[in-house]
C-alpha positions in Angstrom: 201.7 33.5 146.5 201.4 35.4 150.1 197.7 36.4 150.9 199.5 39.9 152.2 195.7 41.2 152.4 194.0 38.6 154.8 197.6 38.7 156.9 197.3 42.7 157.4 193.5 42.1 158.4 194.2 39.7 160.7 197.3 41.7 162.4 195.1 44.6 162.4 192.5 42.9 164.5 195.0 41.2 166.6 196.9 44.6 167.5 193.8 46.9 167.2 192.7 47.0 171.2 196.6 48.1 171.9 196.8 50.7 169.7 193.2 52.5 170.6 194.7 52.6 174.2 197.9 54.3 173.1 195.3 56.5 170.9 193.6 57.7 173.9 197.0 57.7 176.4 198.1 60.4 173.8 195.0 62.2 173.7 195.0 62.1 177.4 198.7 63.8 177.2 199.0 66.1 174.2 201.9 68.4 174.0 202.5 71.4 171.8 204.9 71.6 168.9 209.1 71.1 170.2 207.7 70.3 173.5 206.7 66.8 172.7 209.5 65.2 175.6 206.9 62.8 177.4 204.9 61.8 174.2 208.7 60.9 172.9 209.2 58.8 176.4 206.5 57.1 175.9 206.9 56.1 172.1 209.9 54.8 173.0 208.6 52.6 175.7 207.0 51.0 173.5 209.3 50.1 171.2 211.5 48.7 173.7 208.6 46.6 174.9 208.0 45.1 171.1 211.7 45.2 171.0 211.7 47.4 167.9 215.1 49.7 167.6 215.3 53.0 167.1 217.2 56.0 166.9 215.7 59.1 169.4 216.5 63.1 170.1 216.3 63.9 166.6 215.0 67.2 165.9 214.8 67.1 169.9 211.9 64.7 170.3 211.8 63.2 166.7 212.1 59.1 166.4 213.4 57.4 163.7 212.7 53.1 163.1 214.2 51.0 160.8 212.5 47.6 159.5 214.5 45.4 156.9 212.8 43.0 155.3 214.9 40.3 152.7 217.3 42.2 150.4 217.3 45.3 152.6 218.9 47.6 150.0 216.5 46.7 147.2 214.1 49.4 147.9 213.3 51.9 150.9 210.0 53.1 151.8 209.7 55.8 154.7 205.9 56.1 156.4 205.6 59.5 158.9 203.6 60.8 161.5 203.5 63.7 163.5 203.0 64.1 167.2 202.2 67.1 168.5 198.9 69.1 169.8 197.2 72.2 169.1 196.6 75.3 172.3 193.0 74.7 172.3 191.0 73.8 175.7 189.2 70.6 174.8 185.6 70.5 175.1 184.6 66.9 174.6 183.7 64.7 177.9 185.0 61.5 177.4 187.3 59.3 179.7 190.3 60.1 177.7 190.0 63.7 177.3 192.7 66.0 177.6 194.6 66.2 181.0 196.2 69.4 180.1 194.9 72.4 180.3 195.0 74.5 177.2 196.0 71.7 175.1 194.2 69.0 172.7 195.5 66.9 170.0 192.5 68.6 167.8 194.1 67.8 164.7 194.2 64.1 165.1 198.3 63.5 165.5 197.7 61.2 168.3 195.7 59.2 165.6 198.7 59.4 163.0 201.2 58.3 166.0 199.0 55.2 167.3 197.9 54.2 163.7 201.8 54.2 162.3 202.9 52.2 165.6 200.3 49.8 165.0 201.6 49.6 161.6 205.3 48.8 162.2 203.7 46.4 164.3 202.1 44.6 161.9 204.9 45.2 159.4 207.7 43.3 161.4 205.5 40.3 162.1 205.7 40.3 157.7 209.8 41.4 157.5 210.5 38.2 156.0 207.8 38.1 153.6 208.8 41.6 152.1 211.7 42.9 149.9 213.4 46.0 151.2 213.7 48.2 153.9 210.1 50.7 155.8 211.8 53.7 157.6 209.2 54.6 160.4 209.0 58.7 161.1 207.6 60.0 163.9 207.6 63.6 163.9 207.5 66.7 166.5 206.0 70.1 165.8 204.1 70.4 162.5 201.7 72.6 164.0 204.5 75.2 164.4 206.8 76.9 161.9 210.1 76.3 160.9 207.6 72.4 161.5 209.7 69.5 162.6 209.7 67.8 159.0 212.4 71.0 158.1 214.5 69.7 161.3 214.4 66.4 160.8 215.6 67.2 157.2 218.6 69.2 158.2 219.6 66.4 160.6 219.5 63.5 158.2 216.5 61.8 158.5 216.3 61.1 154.5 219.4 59.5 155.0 221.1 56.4 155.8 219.4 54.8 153.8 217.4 57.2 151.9 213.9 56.6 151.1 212.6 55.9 147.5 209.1 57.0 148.9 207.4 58.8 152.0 204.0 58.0 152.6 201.8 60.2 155.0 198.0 60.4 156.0 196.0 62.8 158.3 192.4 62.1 159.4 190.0 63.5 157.1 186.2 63.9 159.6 184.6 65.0 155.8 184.8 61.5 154.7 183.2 58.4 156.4 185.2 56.2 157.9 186.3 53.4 156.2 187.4 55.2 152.9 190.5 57.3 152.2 190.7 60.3 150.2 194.1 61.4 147.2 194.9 63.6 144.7 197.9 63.5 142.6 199.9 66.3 141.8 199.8 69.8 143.8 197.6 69.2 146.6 198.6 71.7 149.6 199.0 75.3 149.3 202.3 77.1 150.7 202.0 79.3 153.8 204.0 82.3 154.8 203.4 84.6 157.6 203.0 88.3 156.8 203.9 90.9 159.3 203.7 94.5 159.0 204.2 97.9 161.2 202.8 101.0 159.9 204.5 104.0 161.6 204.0 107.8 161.3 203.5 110.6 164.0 200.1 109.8 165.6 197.9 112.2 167.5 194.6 113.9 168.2 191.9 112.3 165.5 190.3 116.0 165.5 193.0 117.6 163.8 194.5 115.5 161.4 196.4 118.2 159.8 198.5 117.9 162.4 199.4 113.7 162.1 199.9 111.0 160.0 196.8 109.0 160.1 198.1 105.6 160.4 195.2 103.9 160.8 194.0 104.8 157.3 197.0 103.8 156.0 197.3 100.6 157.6 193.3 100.1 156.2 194.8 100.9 152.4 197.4 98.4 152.8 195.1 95.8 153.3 192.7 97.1 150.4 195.8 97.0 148.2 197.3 93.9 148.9 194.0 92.6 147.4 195.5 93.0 143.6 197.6 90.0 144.9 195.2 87.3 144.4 192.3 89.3 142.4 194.6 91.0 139.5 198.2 89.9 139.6 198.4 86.4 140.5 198.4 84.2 137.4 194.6 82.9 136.9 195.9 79.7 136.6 197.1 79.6 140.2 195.0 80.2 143.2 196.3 82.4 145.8 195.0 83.7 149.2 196.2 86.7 150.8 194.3 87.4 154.6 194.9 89.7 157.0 193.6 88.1 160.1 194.6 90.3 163.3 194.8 94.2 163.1 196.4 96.1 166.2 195.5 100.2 166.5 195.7 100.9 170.1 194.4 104.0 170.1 191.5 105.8 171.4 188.2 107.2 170.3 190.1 110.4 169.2 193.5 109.1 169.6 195.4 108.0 166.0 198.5 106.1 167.5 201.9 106.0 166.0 202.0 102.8 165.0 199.6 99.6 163.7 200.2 96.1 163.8 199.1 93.6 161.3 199.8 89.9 160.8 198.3 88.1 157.7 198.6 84.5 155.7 199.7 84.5 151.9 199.0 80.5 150.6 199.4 79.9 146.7 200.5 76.5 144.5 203.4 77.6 142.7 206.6 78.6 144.2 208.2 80.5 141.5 204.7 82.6 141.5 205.1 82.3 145.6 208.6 84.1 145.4 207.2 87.0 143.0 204.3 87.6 145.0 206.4 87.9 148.4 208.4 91.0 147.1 205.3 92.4 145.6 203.5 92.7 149.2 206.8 94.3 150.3 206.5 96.7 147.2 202.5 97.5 147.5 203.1 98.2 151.4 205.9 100.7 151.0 204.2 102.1 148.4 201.0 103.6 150.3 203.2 104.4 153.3 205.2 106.4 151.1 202.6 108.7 149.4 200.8 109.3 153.0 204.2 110.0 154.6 204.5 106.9 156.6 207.0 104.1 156.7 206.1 100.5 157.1 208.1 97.6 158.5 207.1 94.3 156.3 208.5 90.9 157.8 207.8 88.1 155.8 208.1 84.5 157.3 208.7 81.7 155.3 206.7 79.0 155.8 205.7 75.2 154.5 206.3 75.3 150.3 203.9 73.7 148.1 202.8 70.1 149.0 203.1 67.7 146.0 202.2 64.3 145.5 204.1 62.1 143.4 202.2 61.5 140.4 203.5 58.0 139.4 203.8 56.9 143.2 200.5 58.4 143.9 198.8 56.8 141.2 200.2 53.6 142.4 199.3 54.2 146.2 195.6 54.4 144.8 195.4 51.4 142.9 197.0 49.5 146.2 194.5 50.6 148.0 191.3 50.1 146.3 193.1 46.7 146.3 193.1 45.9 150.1 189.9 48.5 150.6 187.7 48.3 147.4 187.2 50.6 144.7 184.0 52.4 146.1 186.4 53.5 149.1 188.6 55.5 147.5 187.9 59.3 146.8 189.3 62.2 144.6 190.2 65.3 146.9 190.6 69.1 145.7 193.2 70.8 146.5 193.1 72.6 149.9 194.5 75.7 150.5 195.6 75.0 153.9 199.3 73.7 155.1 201.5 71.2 156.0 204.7 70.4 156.5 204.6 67.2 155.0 205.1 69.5 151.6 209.4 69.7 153.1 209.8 65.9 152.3 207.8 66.3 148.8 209.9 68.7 147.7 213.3 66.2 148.8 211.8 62.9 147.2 208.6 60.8 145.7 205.6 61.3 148.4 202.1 61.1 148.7 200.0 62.2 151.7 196.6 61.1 151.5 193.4 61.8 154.1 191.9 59.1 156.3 188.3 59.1 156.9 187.0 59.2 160.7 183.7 60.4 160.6 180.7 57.7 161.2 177.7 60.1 163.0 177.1 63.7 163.9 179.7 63.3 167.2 182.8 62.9 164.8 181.8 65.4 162.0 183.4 68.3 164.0 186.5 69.9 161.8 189.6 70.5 162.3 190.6 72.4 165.1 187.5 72.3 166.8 187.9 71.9 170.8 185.3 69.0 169.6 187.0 67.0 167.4 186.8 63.6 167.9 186.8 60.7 165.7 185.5 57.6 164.9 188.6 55.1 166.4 188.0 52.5 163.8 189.1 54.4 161.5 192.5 53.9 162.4 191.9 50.1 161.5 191.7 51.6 158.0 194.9 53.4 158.8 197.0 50.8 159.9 196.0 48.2 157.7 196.1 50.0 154.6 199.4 51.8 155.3 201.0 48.4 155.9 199.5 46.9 152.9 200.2 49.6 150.9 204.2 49.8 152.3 204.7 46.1 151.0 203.2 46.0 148.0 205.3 49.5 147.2 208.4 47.2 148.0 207.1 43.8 146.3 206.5 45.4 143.2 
């Protein structure tokens, strides 16, 4: 029987170096979400130097590989990574730090790109040990709604052939490097964009008689809107409703005609998602209404509920405490933030899981922080375990 493990290790070694350097080439070169023309350029350079096809320009920038293994329609397994950068000015020092200005891969894609490349390396040096066929995903613009998964979608990409399972991961700088983190089930919230334009006759503050006092108004709405997720979402669901920027533009004793707000609703169930969407639109126009306003509500829709497939999940786990050892796998919570990953989970099986890539105080920055950085190493873990994980999906 094939020693898949010790192979992966040793093709993980063997292309590590390589893919660092296309780690920090990217980080060098981010570029925001739809705009991600040279990264593309340059991902396909290197397939044609590993003479690796592919099919290019979908959802603009968005490449698609194909890798068939011995009985190609057996089974299809699809791995995906995103590409682009955040607008944040980077604020690290390094060698490799960001060459343009305003922008920083702060959320790690340039990790997810180089670690999936180095795994479709190491996966057709195995193509004739494996059964089936590993679709390779690389994605544009998951930082930015509609997100690039929803494109790639509508143009086919779960298509000819269509995967039996999608398999994602996104650096993780909570958990050491070396381990990897799961949850089965719901694991990412939903995300819509809330909008909303309070509008009345504005006007000296002194005599407000004489106006409609928009600003109080717009300050109800967002008092009310609390009943969302403190008395009528289900208990059983969490739910977040935030309004995060507030635009008066008026003066000391000026109350002007209209105020801005934008906001973020996030909850885990979509049916409850869909009621709670028409009851911000309700609890808006009702306070507008008894203080004589009118009120605008736009509501975006954005990335659904992320799921991971139970079974497949389940199965992911147990494949990797296989090639990395029980005490290096981890239960996550659920998180209420986003990501676009959750379009393919609701289309077929997936599980998106976290990488660790923190190993000292340097590469415990979060998230979005014009500090991030992480522990390159890590993306051994990546690599390796992603390719492991891919065969044994198909071999069993």
């Amino acid at each position: 029987m094939i020693d898949f493990k010790e192979q992966i290790i040793q093709l993980t070694n063997k292309y590590f170096d390589e893919i660092v350097e296309v780690r920090r080439y990217l980080h060098q070169n981010p570029e925001l979400s739809f705009q991600e023309y040279e990264t593309s350029k340059y991902i396909i350079s290197l397939l044609n130097k590993w003479k690796i096809k592919y099919r290019a320009e979908i959802a603009n920038t968005g490449i698609e590989c194909i890798i068939e293994g011995k009985n190609p329609e057996k089974k299809v397994i699809a791995l995906r990574a995103d590409m682009d950068a955040l607008p944040i000015e980077e604020q690290n020092d390094f060698s490799y730090k960001s060459k343009n200005k305003g922008i920083m891969h702060a959320c790690g894609h340039d990790v997810h790109t180089a670690s999936l490349l180095g795994t479709l390396q190491i996966l057709n040096e195995l193509k004739e040990s494996f059964e089936g066929t590993i679709k390779f995903i690389f994605q544009p613009a998951e930082e930015k709604l509609p997100g690039g998964a929803k494109q790639m979608i509508e143009e086919g990409i779960l298509e000819n052939p269509r995967p039996d399972l999608i398999i994602g991961q996104h650096v993780y700088p909570e958990l050491e490097t070396g381990k990897l983190g799961f949850r089965k089930g719901i694991y990412m919230a939903s995300t819509d964009e809330i909008y909303i334009t309070v509008k009345g006759k504005g006007g000296h503050a002194a005599m407000p008689e004489k106006i409609t006092n928009t600003v109080l108004i717009a300050s109800q709405i967002i008092i009310a809107l609390q009943q969302i997720p403190k008395e009528l979402a289900p208990k059983h669901i969490p739910t977040v409703l935030s309004i995060g920027k507030v635009i008066a533009n008026g003066a000391t004793n000026v109350i002007p005609n209209e105020v801005y707000l934008e906001g973020t609703f996030r909850t885990f169930n979509e049916e409850w998602r869909k009621i709670a969407r028409e009851k911000i639109k309700e609890i808006c126009e009702s306070v507008a209404k008894n203080q004589n306003a009118t009120v605008q509500v736009t509501i975006k829709n954005g990335y659904p509920v992320l799921h991971n497939n139970e079974n497949e999940t389940e199965k992911t786990i147990q494949f990797a405490k296989e090639f990395l050892g029980e005490d290096n796998i981890t239960e996550l919570d659920i998180r209420m933030t986003a990501e676009d990953f959750a379009y393919f989970s609701q289309k077929i099986p997936a599980c998106f899981y976290r990488l660790g890539t923190s190993s000292s105080k340097e590469t415990k920055f979060p998230l979005h922080s014009p500090k991030f950085k992480v522990d390159e190493n890590a993306m051994k873990t990546g690599m390796g375990t992603m390719a492991y994980v891919a065969i044994k999906h198909l071999n069993t």
